[in-house]
C-alpha positions in Angstrom: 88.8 103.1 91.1 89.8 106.5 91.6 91.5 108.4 89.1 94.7 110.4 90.3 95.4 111.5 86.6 95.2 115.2 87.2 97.3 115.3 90.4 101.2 116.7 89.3 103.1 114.1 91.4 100.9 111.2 89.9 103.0 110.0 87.0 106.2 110.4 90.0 104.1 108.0 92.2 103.6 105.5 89.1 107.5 105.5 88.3 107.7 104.4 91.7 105.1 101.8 92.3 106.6 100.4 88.6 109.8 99.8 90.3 108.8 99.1 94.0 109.4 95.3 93.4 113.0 96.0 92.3 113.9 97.7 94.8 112.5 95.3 97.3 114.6 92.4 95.6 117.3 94.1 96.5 120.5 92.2 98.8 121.7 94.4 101.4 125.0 94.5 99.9 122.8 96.6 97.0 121.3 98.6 100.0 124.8 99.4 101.9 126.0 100.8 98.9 123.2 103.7 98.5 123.8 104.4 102.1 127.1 104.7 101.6 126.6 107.0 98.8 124.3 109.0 101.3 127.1 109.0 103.5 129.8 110.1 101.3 127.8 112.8 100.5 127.2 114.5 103.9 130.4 114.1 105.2 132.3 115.0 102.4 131.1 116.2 98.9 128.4 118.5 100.3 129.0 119.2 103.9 130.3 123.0 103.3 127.1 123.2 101.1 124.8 121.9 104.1 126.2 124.2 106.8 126.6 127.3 104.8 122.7 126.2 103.9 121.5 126.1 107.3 123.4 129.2 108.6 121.6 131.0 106.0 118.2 129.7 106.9 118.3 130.4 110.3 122.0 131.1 111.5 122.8 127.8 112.6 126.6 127.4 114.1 128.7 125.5 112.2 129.0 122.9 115.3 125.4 122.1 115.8 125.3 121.4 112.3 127.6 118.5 112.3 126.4 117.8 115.4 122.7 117.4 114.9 122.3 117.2 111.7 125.1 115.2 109.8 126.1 113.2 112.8 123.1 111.3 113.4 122.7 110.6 110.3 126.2 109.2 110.0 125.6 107.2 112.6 122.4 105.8 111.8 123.8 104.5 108.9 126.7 103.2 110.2 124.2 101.5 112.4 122.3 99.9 109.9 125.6 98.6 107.6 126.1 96.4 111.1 123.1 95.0 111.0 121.1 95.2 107.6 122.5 91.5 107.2 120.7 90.1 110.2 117.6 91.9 110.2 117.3 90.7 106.4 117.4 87.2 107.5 114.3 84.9 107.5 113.1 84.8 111.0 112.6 81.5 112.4 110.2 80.7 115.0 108.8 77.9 117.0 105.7 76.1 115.9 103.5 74.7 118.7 102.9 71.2 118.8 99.7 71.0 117.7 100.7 72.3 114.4 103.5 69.6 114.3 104.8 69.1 110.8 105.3 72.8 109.9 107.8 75.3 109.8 107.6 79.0 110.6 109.0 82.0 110.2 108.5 85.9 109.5 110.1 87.6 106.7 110.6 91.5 106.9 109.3 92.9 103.2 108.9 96.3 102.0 106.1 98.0 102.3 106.2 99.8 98.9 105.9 103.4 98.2 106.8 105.7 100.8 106.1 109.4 101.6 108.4 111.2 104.3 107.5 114.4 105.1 110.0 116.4 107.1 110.2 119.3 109.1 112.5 122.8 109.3 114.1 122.7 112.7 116.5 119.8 111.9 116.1 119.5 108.1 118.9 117.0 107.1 118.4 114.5 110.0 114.7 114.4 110.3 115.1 114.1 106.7 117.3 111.7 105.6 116.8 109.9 109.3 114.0 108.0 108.2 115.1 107.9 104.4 118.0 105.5 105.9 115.6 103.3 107.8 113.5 103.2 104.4 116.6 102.8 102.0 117.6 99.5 104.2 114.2 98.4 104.3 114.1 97.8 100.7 111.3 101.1 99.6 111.2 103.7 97.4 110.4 106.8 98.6 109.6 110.6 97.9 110.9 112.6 99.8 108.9 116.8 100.8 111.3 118.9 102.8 110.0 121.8 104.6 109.3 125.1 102.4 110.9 126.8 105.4 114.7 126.4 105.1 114.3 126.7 101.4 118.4 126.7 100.9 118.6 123.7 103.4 115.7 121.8 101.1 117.9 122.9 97.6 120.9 121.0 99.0 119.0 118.4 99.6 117.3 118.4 96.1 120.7 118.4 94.4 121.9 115.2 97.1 119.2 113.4 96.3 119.2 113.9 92.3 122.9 113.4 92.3 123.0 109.7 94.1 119.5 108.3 93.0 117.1 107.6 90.2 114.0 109.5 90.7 112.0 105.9 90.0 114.3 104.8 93.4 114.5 107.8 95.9 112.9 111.6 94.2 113.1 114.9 96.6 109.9 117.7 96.0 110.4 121.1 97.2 107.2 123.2 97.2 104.6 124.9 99.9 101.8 123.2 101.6 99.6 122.4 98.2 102.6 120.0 97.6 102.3 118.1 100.6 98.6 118.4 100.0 98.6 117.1 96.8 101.3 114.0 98.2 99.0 112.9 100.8 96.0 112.2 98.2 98.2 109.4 96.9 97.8 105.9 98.1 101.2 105.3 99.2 102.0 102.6 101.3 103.1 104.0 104.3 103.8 107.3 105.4 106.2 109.4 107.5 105.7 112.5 109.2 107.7 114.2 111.3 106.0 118.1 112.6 103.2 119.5 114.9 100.1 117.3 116.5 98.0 119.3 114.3 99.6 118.3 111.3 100.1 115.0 112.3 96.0 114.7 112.3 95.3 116.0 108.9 98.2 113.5 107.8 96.6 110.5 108.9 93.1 111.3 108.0 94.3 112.0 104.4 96.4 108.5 105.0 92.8 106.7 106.2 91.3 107.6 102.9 93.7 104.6 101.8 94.1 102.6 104.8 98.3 103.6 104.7 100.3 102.9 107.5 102.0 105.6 109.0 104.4 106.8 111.3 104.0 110.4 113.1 107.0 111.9 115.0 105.1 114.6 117.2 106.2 116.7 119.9 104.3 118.0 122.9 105.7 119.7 125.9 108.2 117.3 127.7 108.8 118.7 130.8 111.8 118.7 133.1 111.7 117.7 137.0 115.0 118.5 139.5 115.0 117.8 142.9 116.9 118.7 145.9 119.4 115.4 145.4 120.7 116.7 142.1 124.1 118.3 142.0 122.6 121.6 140.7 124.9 123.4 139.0 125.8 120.2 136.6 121.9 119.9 136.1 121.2 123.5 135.1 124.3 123.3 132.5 123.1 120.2 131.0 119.5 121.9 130.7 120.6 124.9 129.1 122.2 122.8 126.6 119.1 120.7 126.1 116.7 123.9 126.1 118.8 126.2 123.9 120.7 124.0 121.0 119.5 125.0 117.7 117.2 128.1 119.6 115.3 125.8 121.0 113.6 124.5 118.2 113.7 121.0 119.0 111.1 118.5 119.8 112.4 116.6 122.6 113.9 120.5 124.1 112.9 120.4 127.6 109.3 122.8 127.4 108.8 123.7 131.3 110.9 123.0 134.7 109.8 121.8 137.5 112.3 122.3 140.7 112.2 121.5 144.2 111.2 125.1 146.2 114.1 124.5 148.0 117.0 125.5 145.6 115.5 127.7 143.6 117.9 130.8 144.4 120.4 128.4 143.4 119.0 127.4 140.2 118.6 131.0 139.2 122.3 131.7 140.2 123.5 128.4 137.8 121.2 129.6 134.8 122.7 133.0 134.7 126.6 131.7 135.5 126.6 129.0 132.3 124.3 130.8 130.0 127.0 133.7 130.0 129.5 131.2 129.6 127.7 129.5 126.8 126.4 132.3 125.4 128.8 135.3 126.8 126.9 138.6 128.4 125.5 139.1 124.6 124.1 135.8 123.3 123.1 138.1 120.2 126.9 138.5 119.0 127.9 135.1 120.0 128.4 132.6 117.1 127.3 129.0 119.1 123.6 130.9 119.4 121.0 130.4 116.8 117.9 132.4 115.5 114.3 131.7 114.8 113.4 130.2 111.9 111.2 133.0 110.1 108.8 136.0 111.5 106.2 134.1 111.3 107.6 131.9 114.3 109.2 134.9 115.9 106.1 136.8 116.8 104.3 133.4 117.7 107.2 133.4 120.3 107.5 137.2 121.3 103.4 136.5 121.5 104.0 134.0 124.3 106.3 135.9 126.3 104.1 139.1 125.8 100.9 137.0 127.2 103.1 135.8 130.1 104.5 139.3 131.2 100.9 140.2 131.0 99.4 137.7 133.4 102.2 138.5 136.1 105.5 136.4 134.9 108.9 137.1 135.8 111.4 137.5 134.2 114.5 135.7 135.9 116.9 136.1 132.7 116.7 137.0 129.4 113.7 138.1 127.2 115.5 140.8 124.6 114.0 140.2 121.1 115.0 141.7 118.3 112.1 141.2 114.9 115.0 141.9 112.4 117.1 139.2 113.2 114.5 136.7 114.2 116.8 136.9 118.1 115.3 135.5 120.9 117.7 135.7 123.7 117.8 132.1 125.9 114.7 133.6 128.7 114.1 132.2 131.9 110.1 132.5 133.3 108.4 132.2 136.9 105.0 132.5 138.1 103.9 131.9 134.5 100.1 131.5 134.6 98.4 128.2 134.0 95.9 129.6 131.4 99.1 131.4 129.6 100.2 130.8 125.9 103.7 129.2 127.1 101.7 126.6 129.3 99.0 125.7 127.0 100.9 125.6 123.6 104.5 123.9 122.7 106.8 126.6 123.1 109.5 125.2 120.4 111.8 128.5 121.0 114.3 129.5 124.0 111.9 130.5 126.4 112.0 128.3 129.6 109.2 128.5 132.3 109.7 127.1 135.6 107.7 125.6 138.3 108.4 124.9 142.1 106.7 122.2 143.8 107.3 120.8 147.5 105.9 117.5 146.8 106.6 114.7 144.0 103.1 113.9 143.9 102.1 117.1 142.4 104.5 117.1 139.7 103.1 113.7 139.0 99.5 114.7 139.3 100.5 117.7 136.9 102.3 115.7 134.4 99.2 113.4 134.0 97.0 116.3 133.5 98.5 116.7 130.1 99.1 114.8 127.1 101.3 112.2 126.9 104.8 114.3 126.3 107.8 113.1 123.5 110.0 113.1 126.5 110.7 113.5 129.8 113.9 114.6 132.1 114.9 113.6 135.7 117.5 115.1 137.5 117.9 113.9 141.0 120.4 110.8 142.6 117.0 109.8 144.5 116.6 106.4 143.0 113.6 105.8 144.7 112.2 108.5 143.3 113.8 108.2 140.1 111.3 105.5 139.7 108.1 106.5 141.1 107.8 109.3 138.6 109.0 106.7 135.8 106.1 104.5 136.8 103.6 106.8 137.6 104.0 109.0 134.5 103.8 108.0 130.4 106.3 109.6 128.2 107.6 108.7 124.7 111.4 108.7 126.1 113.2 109.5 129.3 116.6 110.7 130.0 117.8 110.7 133.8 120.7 113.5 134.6 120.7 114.8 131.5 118.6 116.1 127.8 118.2 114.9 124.4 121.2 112.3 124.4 118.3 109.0 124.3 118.0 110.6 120.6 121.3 109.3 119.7 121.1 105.8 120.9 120.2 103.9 117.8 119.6 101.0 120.2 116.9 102.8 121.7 113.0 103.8 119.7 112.5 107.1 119.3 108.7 108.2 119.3 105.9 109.4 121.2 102.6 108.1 122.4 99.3 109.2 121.0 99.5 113.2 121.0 102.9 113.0 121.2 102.9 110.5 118.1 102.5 106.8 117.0 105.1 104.4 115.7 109.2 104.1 116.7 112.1 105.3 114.4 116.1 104.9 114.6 118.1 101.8 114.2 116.1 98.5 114.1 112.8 100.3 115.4 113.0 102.8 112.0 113.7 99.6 109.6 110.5 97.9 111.2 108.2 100.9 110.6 109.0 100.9 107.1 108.7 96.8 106.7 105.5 94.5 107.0 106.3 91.6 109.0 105.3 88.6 106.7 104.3 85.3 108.4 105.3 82.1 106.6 104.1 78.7 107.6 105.1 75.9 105.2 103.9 72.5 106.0 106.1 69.2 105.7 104.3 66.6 106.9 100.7 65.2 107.7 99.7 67.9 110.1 97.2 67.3 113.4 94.9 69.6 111.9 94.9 67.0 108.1 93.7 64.3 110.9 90.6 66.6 112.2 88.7 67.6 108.6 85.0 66.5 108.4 83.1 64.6 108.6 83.5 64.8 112.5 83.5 62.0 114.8 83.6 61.3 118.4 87.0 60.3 117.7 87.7 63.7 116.6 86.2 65.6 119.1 88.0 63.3 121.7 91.6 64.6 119.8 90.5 68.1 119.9 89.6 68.0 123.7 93.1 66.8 124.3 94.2 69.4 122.4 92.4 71.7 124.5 93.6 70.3 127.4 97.2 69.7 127.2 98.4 71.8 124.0 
């Protein structure tokens, strides 16, 4: 047995495990009212602290905050105070024939002991996301912001202490050794939300222990408009999509591809609502973002240096400024295949695009790569609409427009093998953090009573019914 003694968050992880089986006992009355808690807290007692937070870790407009981070989470628990009731219920299903005399049905029980590990781009809804689907599911759960929006991750600290017992729901801040040190526990399922390389160290560390887990990945989800789509409402909707929060978003559109055809106009629509977004000086405007640390700022300015030096063009944009972590919203063409911004996830607001004459290509491309978190259509070809849908794999699509699938708690959320494994949001996120436990309970004499040895030609006579007709 192996001894987890000298690791600091070990006595934590026992508190936990001590109390997962009250917790689990739980009604969802009992459950509602932590969320609601939760709830009370982000739209009220600590929403000036989370936005002045998040402006200070990396400028983030007041708007954006309340709109992607305290929103969805809102939401998703208003979502799950619908329907906690129902998807606590026994589930009954059918019983086949053969087992006549029995009952059966599927009862959704806690896993246990659960790790989230969230990311910096969107701190307080890819952290407390999952931490509603895990609070309805009946868990406890520790909680390891990102170290990069340290002010973000101190709100959350004092949120978390303030509404919970740290045997219920605990918050660690801390570097990478914390999460390190996390991931050599044998929790019973885990939830990670970051890069694909990341995600792989996660689960082998989670394989030592045979834990579940759930790994929200990104990828480069690209972007295809044809000549049918009204342009100008397309290019407005991207920019949106591409630029919220700087571009540091995992489903953000990564690369365009557009029909040769209206690329002059494409150019002429970028330029018109990214000055009316943005104004002339996206630096000075207050709906515009920065980049989350230097570290990520050269990584970008890196990209866009490689690009410029394989022959890109610059359409719009590409002023920097290292001080202020400013990447202004850049459009890129001709970018080379074998560049840094096609080989790697850009996460920042540097768009290349593509022209293609052909569908097939775009298709052929698409399939080259691995499968992305998401993928956009903009066209009113509906025909074509769904040969690309099924001739490509993506963890999500949205059709004339970006990002909005995220906010449909009716829909999963989640990629497919680079892109990620596992679903979150609404029903989807209370299943991941739930094992699905089968119940048969028998009534009667069964069929199965009538066929125990010794075995006759009787028997064998039954069973070859059985075969036959059930």
């Amino acid at each position: 047995m192996t001894d987890y003694s000298d690791n600091r968050y070990f006595e934590l992880f026992e508190k936990q495990k001590l109390n997962q089986f009250a917790i689990g006992r739980t009604t969802y009355k009992e459950r509602i009212k932590k969320l609601n808690r939760l709830k009370e807290a982000l739209e009220v007692t600590y929403k000036q602290d989370i936005r002045e937070a998040l402006f200070k870790d990396f400028k983030k407009p007041q708007l954006e905050v309340d709109l992607t981070e305290i929103y969805p989470v809102i939401d998703e628990i208003n979502f799950v105070k619908s329907n906690l009731k129902s998807w606590l219920k026994k589930q009954k299903v059918d019983t086949p024939i053969a087992l006549l005399g029995s009952s059966s049905w599927i009862r959704h029980e806690p896993k246990g002991v659960c790790l989230i590990i969230s990311p910096w781009n969107f701190p307080v809804n890819l952290s407390f996301g999952p931490l509603v689907s895990a609070i309805a599911a009946g868990n406890t759960v520790i909680l390891k912001p990102s170290e990069m929006t340290p002010h973000t991750s101190k709100v959350m600290h004092a949120i978390i202490k303030d509404l919970y017992d740290e045997n219920d729901i605990a918050l660690v801040e801390g570097e990478v050794e914390v999460s390190q040190a996390l991931l050599k526990l044998p929790f019973n399922h885990i939830f990670f939300t970051g890069s694909p390389q990341v995600g792989k160290i996660v689960m082998k560390a989670a394989s030592a222990h045979l834990t579940s887990v759930t790994l929200e990945l990104g990828g480069k989800s690209p972007v295809i408009i044809d000549d049918t789509s009204h342009i100008d409402k397309a290019v407005k909707k991207l920019i949106f999509g591409k630029f919220v929060n700087a571009g540091q978003t995992c489903i953000a559109p990564d690369y365009v591809f557009i029909n040769d055809a209206i690329k002059p106009a494409f150019i002429a629509a970028f330029k018109k609502h990214i000055i009316a977004f943005y104004s002339e000086t996206p630096s000075a405007s207050n709906s515009y973002g920065r980049i989350v640390n230097e570290k990520h700022f050269k990584r970008l300015k890196g990209y866009l240096d490689d690009a410029i030096s394989r022959n890109a063009e610059i359409a719009v944009g590409g002023i920097s400024e290292e001080k202020d972590h400013y990447i202004e919203p850049t459009l890129v063409f001709d970018v080379s295949e074998d560049s840094e911004l096609m080989q790697n996830e850009i996460f920042g607001p540097i768009l290349p695009v593509k022209t293609y004459t052909n569908i097939q290509e775009v298709i052929d491309y698409i399939n080259s790569k691995g499968k992305p978190l998401a993928l956009y259509i903009f066209s009113k070809n509906k025909k074509q609409i769904n040969t690309i849908i099924k001739n490509t794999r993506a963890g999500s699509t949205c059709i004339n427009h970006n990002l909005l699938q995220f906010l449909n708690h009716n829909l999963p959320f989640g990629g497919s093998n680079t892109s990620g494994i596992g679903k979150s949001h609404g029903y989807f996120g209370f299943l991941e953090f739930v094992n699905q436990r089968s119940v048969l309970k028998q009534h009667t004499i069964s069929a199965v009573d009538l066929l125990l040895p010794p075995y006759t030609n009787f028997k064998q006579k039954i069973v070859d019914l059985t075969i036959k007709w059930f």
